[in-house]
N, C-alpha and C positions, 0 to 999 in steps of 0.2 A: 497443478500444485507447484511445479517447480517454478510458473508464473510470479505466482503468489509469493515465493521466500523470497523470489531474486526482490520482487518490490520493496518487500521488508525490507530486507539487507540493505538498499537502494534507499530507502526514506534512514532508516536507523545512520549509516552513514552522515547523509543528507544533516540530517539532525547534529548527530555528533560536531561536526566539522560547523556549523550553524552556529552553538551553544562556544566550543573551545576557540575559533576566530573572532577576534572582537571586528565587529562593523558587517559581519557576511550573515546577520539574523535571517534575511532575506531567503539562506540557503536552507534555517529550520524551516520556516512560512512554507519552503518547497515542500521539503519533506515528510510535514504535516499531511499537506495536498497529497502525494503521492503513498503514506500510509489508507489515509482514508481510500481511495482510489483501490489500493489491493487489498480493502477489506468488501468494498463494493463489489468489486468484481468477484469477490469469492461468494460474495451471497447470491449473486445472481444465479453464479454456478451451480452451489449446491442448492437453489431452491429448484431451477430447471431439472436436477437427475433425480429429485425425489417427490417430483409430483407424481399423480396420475398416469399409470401404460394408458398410451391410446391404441382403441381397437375398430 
């Protein structure tokens, strides 16, 4: 979980500083990337802890 906020935090930034710099769009384009990336990774996560117990 703490993965997952720091990424937020990490793209949100990313983003901010993207949109308020003129000419660094380049660093939203990142940020975008690396939201999606810790939305993926969380889905992995949670669908791996709520499958099926194997026995």
């Amino acid at each position: 979980m703490a993965l997952f906020l720091f990424l937020v935090l990490i793209a949100v930034v990313l983003g901010i500083v993207g949109v308020a710099a003129h000419g660094l769009g380049y660093l939203l384009a990142i940020g975008i990337v690396v939201l999606v990336a810790a939305f993926a990774l969380s889905a992995v996560r949670w669908t791996r802890r709520s499958g099926r117990p194997t026995r």
